[in-house]
C-alpha positions in Angstrom: -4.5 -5.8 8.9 -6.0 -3.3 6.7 -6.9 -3.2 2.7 -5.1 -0.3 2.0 -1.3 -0.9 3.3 1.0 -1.4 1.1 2.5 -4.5 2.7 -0.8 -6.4 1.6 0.1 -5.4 -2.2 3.9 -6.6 -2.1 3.0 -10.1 -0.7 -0.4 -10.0 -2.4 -2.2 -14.0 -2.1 0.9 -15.5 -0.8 0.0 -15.9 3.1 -3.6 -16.7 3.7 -5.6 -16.1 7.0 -3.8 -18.7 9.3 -7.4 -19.6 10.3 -7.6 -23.3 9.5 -10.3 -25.2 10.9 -10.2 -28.4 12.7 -11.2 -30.2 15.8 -9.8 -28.8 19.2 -6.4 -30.4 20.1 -5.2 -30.8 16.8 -1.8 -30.0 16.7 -1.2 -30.0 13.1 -3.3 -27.1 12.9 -2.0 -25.2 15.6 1.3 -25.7 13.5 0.0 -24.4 10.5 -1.1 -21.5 12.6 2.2 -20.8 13.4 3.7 -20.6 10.5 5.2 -23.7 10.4 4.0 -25.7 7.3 6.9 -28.8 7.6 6.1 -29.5 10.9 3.0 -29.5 10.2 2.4 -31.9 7.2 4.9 -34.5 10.0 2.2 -34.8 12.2 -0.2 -35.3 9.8 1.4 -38.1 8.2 2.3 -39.7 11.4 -1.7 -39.9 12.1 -2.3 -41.2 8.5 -2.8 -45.1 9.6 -4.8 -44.1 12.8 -8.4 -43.7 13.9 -8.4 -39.9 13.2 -6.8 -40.4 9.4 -9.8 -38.9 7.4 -8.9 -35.9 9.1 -5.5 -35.9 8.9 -5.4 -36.5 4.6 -7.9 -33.3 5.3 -5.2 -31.5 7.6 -2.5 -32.4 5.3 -4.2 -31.7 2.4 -5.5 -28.1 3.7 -1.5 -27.0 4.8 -0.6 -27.6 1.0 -3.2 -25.4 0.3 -2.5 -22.5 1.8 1.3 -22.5 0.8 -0.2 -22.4 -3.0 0.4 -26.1 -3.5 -3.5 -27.0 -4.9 -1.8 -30.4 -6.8 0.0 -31.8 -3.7 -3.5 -30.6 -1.7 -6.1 -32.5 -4.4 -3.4 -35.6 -3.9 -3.9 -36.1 -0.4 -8.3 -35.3 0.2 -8.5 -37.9 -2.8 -5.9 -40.3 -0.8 -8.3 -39.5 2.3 -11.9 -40.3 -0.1 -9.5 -43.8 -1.4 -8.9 -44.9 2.1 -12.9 -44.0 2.9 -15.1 -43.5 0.7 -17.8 -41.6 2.9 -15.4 -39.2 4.2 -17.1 -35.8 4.0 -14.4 -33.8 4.9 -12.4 -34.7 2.2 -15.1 -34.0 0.0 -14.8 -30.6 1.5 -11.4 -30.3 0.9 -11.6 -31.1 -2.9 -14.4 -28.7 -2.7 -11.7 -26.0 -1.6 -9.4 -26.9 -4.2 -12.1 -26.0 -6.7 -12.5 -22.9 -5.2 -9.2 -22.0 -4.8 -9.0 -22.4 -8.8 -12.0 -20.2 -8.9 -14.7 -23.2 -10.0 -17.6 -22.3 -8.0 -19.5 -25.1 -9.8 -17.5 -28.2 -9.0 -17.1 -26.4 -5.7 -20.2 -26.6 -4.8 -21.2 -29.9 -6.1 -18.6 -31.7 -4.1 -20.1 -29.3 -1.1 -23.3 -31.1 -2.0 -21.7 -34.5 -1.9 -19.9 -33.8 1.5 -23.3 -32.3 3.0 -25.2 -35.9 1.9 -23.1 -37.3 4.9 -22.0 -34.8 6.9 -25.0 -32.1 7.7 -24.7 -33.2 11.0 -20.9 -33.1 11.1 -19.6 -29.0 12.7 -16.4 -29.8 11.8 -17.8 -30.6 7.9 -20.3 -27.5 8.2 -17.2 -25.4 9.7 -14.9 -25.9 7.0 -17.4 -25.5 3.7 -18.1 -22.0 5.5 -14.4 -21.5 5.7 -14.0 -22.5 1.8 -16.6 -19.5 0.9 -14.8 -17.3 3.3 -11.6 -17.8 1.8 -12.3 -18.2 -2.0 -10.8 -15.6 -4.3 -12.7 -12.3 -5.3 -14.9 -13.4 -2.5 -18.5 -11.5 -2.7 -20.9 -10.4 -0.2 -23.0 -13.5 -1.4 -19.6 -15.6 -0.5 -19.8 -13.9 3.0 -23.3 -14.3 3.7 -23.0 -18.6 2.7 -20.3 -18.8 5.1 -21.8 -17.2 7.6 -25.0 -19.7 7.2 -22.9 -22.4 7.3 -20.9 -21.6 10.4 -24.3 -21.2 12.4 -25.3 -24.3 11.4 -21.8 -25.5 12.8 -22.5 -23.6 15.9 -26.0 -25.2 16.1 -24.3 -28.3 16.3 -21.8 -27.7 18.5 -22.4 -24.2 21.2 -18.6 -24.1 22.6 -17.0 -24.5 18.7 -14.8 -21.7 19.2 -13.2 -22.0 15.6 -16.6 -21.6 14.2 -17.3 -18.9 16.4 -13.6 -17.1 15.0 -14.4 -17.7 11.4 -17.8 -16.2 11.8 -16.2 -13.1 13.0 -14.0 -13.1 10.3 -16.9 -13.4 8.0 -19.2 -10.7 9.1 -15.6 -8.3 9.4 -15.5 -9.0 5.4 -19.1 -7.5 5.5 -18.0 -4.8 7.5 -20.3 -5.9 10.3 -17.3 -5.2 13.1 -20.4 -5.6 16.1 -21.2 -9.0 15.2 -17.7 -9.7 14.2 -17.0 -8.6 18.2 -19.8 -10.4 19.0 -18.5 -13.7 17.7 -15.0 -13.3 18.8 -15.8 -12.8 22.5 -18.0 -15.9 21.9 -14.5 -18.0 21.3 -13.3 -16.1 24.6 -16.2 -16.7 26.4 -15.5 -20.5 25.6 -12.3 -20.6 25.6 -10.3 -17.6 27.1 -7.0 -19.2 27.0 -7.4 -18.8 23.2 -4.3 -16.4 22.2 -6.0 -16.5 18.3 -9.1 -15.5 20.1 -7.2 -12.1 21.2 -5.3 -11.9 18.0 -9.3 -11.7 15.9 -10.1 -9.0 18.6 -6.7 -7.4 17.8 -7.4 -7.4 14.2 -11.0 -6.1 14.4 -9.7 -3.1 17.0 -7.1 -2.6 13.9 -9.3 -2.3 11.3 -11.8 0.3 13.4 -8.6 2.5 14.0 -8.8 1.8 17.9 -4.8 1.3 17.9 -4.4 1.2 21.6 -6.7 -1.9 22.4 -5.7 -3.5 19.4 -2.4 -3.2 21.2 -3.5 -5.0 24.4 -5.0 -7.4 22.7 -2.2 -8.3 20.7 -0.6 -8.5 23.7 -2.8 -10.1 25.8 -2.3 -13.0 22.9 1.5 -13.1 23.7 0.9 -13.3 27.2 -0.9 -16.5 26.7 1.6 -17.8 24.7 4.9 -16.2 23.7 5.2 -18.5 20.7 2.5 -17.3 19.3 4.0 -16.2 16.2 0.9 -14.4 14.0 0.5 -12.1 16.9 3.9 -10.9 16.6 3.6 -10.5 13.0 0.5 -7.9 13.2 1.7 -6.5 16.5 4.9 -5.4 14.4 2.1 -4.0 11.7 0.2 -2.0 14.1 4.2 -0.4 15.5 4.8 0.0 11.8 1.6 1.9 11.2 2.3 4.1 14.3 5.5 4.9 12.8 7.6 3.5 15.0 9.8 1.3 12.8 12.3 0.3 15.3 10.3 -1.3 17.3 8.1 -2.3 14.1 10.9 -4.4 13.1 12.3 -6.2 15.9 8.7 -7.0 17.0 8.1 -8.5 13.2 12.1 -9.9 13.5 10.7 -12.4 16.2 7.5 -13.3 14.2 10.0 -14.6 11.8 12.2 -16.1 14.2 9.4 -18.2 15.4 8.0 -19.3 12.4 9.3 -22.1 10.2 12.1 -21.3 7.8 10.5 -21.1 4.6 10.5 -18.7 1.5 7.0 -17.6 2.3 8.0 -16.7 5.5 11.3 -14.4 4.5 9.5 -12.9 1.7 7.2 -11.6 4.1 10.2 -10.2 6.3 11.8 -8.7 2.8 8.2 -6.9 2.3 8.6 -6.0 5.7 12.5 -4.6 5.5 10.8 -2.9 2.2 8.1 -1.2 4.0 10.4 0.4 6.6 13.0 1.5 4.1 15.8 -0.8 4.4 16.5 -1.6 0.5 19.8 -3.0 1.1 18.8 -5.2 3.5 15.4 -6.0 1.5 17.7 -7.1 -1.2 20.3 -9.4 0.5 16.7 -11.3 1.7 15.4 -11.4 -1.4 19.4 -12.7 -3.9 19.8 -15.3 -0.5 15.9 -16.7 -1.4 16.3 -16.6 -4.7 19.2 -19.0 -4.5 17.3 -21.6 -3.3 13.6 -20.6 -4.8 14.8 -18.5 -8.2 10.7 -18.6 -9.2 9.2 -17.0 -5.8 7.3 -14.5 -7.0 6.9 -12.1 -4.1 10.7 -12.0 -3.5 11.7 -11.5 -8.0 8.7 -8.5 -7.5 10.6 -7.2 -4.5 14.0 -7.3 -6.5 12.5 -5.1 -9.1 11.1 -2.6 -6.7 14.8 -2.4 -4.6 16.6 -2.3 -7.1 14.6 1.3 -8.7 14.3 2.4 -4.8 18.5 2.2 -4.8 19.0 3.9 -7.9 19.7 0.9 -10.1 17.5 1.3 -13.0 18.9 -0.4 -15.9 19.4 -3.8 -13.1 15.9 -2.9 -11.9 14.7 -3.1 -15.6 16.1 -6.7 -16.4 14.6 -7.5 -12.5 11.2 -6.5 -13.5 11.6 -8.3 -17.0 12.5 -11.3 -15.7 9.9 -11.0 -12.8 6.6 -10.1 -15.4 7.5 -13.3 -17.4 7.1 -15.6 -14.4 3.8 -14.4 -13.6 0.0 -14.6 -14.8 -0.7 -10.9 -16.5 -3.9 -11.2 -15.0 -2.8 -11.8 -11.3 -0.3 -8.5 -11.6 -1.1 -5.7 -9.1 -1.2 -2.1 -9.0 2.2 -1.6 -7.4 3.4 -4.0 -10.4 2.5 -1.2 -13.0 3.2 1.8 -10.8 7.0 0.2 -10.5 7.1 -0.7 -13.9 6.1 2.4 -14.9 8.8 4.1 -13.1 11.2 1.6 -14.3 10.2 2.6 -17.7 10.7 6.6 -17.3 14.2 6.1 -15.7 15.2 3.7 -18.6 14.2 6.6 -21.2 11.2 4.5 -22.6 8.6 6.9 -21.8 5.8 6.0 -24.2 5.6 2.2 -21.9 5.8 4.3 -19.0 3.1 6.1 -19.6 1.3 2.9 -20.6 2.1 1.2 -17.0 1.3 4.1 -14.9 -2.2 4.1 -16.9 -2.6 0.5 -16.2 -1.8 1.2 -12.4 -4.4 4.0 -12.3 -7.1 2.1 -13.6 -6.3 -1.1 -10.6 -5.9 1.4 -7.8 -7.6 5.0 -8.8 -7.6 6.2 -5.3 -3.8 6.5 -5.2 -2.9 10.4 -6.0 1.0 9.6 -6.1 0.1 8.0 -9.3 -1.4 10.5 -11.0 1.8 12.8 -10.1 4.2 10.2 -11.5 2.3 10.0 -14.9 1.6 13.9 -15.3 5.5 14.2 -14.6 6.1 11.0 -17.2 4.0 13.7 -19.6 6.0 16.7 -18.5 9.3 15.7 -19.0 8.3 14.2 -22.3 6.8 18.4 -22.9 3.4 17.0 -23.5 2.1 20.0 -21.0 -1.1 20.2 -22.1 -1.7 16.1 -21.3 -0.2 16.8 -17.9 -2.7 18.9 -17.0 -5.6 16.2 -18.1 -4.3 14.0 -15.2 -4.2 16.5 -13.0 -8.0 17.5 -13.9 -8.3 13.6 -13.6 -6.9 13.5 -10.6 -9.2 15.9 -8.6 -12.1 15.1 -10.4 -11.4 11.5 -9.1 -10.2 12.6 -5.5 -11.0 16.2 -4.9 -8.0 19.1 -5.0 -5.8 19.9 -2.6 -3.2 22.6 -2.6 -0.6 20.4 -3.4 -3.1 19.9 -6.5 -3.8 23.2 -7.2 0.2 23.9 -7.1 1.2 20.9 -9.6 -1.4 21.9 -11.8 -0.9 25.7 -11.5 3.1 24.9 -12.7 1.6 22.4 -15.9 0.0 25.7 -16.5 2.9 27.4 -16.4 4.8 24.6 -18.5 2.3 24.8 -21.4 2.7 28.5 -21.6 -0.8 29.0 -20.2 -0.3 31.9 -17.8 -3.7 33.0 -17.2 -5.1 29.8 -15.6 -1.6 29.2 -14.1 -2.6 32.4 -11.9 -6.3 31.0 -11.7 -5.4 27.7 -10.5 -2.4 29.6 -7.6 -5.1 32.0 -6.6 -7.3 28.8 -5.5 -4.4 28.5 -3.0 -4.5 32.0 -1.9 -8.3 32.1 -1.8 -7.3 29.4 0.7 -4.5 30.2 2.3 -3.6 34.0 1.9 -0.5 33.6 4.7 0.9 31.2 2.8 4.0 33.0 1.1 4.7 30.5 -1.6 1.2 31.0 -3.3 2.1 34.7 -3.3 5.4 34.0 -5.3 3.8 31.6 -8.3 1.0 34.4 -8.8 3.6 36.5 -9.2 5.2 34.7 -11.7 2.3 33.7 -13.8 1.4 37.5 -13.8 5.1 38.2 -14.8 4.7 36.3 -17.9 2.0 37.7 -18.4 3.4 41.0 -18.9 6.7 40.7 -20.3 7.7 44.1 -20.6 6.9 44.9 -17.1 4.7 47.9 -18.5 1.7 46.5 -16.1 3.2 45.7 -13.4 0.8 42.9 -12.6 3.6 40.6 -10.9 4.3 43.7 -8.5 1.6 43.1 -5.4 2.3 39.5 -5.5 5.7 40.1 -5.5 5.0 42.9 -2.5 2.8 40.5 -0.5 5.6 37.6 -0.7 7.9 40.2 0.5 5.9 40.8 3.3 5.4 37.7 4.4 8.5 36.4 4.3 11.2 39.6 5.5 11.4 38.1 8.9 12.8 35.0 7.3 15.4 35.9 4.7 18.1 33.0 5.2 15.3 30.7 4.8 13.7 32.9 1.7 16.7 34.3 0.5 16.7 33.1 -3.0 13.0 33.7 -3.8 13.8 37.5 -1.7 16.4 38.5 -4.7 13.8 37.4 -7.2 10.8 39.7 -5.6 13.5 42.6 -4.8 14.8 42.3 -8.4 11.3 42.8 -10.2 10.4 46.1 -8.1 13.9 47.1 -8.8 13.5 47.2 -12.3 10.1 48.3 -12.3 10.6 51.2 -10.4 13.5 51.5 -12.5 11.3 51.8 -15.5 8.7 54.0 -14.1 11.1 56.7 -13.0 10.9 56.5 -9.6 14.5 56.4 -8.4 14.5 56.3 -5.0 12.1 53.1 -4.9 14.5 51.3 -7.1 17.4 52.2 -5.5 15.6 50.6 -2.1 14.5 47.3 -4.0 18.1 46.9 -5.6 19.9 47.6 -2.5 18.1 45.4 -0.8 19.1 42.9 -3.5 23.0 43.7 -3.1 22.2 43.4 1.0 21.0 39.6 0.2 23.3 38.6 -2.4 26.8 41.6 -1.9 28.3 39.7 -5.2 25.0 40.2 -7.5 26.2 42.0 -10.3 22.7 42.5 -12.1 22.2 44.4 -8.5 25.4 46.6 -8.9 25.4 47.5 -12.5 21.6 48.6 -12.2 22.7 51.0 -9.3 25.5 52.3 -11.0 23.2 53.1 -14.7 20.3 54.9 -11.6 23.5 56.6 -10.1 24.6 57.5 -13.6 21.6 59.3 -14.0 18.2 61.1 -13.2 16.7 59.8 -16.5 16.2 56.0 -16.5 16.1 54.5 -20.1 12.9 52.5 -21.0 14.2 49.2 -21.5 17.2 47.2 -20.0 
């Protein structure tokens, strides 16, 4: 789906594109494709003693893999190189466990070894494009060799549709979408019955925002065949994204119900159930996995996060705990700090708070919500004037808002610096001069900015909100009193009866049991002469 969804960060590495490739007809791969891992590595080892074995140690070796098993994977393409010697492909696969471990070199030199006897080989040339398509903290260079690969492979062979798939894939990670559409309707136009054909296309509409044919191709996939799990899966996405998390979820509900039992699988339905909300129900996935799996990362991260989301910090904290010293530090994600963080402040340790939600920034600095979180962290501890850092940091990282302008405006007002708390509030004004709320802060900065109320500089901003907002007083009433309450008393002050009298009864008409209201009629009723000070 896209880069930028959340649902990527929970499950992070876990569930790699389901875009194995082997020869057409294999059934181990459509298998895999699905989801379904056991059944899978069965008919895989049921073709181990036949003609096609070299590529079923390959098959086998490539489903453990991509469920994070690089050992068990290394075990079975060395098996396949033992049984024959020349086999290519299983030199490719060792290749991909190289890769996977992030050796380029020994990578590549057993790429070199497999292309000695297989240059000629699509299925060979397919799957070393594959490996640079897939490898972690790919670059564009990555990109570019698959793609050189995988038009060799086509050279070879003009109706490899799985070539034709992966190539799309590639040029999508280049953000080439035309001649990733161009290569997908290449598989169609080969094979048309294809429902991962439609699924790519699906994707690639996804990705460009066009929502409604990503739709219909997703569907179209389903058409073709109704087990077709992955297209349920991203079809559940795309609902999610739309908002419409009903259907979201009973669309992804049958993704899972298709695909093999497996951990990976339900701790992609708990990121799911997390995505749309459901914390209870994310938990009793994630304690019913753990049971059986009590080291899954995805699912201890996800017990962390639910237990924080259902106000459970001090269980959240031991969660977390537990869940950071499974894992590499290095292969933490942003959302790791950012809920650590959070953890942190709601377990009153705010100094490691602060440290999280710093580490979070610097992995994802395009997130504002973080930025709120740690100038909050900063504000409840009273460091004001560091608050208002982040918030600088914030827009000079992202721009300003209004919502900006307003959190910083009130770090202003926390640090006692009322002249650019009213500088910051009159941004929004500048902006926006309907919008009452703006009106009311002003009016406040300017307030403290005259204590005494000799000035009167709170007094048009307290007028303007007033005028804005008298044909809503239920829905104002509270912020009403306040404005009618300092033209009360500065009217009061200045002498001029009759305009106090209106402010304060207007007071005693929003609130009949404010007493500030009646005893400051009663002292203007007492006399003609109102006394300087309250």
């Amino acid at each position: 789906m896209t880069n930028n969804w959340k649902y990527a960060l929970l499950v992070a590495a876990m569930f790699p594109t389901a875009a194995a490739f082997a020869q057409s007809g294999d059934q181990g791969r459509k298998a895999a494709e699905q989801g379904r891992y056991q059944e899978a590595k069965s008919i895989y080892k049921s073709q181990l003693n036949n003609k096609n074995a070299d590529n079923a140690y390959f098959g086998l070796g490539d489903v453990y893999l991509r469920s994070e098993n690089p050992d068990s994977a290394a075990y079975y393409f060395n098996q396949g190189l033992a049984k024959n010697s020349k086999s290519a492909i299983n030199m490719v696969g060792l290749g991909k466990v190289e890769m996977a471990k992030g050796n380029r070199a020994g990578a590549e030199k057993h790429f070199a070894d497999a292309m000695k006897r297989g240059k000629k080989d699509a299925f060979v040339l397919a799957s070393i494009g594959e490996a640079y398509l897939m490898a972690p903290e790919a670059t564009e260079q990555d990109y570019n060799k698959a793609i050189e690969y995988l038009k060799q492979a086509v050279e070879r062979d003009k109706n490899n549709a799985e070539a034709y798939l992966l190539m799309g894939d590639a040029y999508l990670k280049l953000g080439n979408g035309g001649q990733a559409m161009t290569s997908y309707d290449n598989a169609i136009r080969i094979n048309d019955k294809s429902p991962k054909a439609h699924l790519k296309r699906g994707q690639l509409y996804t990705s460009s925002r066009n929502y409604n044919e990503a739709e219909e191709a997703y569907k179209k996939a389903i058409e073709l065949d109704p087990n077709f799990a992955p297209a349920y899966s991203d079809l559940g996405e795309l609902y999610y994204f739309a908002g419409q998390y009903d259907l979201a979820l009973s669309t992804f509900k049958k993704f899972v119900d298709m695909s093999e039992n497996t951990p990976a699988t339900r701790a992609k339905y708990a990121s799911f159930l997390f995505l749309t909300k459901d914390y209870e129900g994310t938990l009793r996935e994630v304690q019913e996995v753990l049971k059986s799996d009590p080291e899954n990362k995805t699912m201890n991260r996800l017990l962390a996060y639910s237990y924080l989301e259902l106000g459970k910090p001090e269980e959240a904290l031991k969660a977390m705990e537990n869940y950071l010293s499974k894992v590499d530090q290095n292969s933490l994600i942003a959302s790791d700090y950012e809920y650590y963080g959070r953890i942190l402040a709601r377990n009153n340790q705010p100094a490691k708070a602060v440290e999280n939600l710093e580490k979070a920034i610097a992995l994802e600095p395009t997130k504002p919500e973080l930025y709120y979180d740690l100038a909050n962290m900063y504000a409840r501890e009273k460091q004001f004037d560091k608050a208002v850092e982040v918030y600088n940091r914030k827009q000079e990282k992202l721009g300003a808002s209004n919502t900006d302008y307003f959190h910083l405006g009130n770090a202003y007002m926390m640090a006692e610096q009322f002249e650019k708390a009213d500088e910051t509030y009159k941004k929004i004004t500048d902006a926006n001069p309907t919008y009452a709320y703006a009106h009311l802060w002003r009016a406040r900065a300017q307030a403290n900015l005259d204590p005494e109320t000799e000035k009167g500089l709170a007094k048009p901003h307290y007028e303007e909100f007033i005028k804005l907002t008298n044909t809503e007083t239920e829905k104002y009433k509270k912020e009403l009193i306040e404005a009618n309450t300092y033209l009360g008393y500065y009217y009061y002050l200045k002498g001029e009866r009759d305009n106090a009298i209106k402010y304060w009864t207007e007071v005693k008409t929003l609130d009949p049991t404010n007493t500030q209201a009646e005893t400051a009629l009663a002292e203007i009723n007492k006399t003609n002469s109102p006394k300087k000070k309250r």
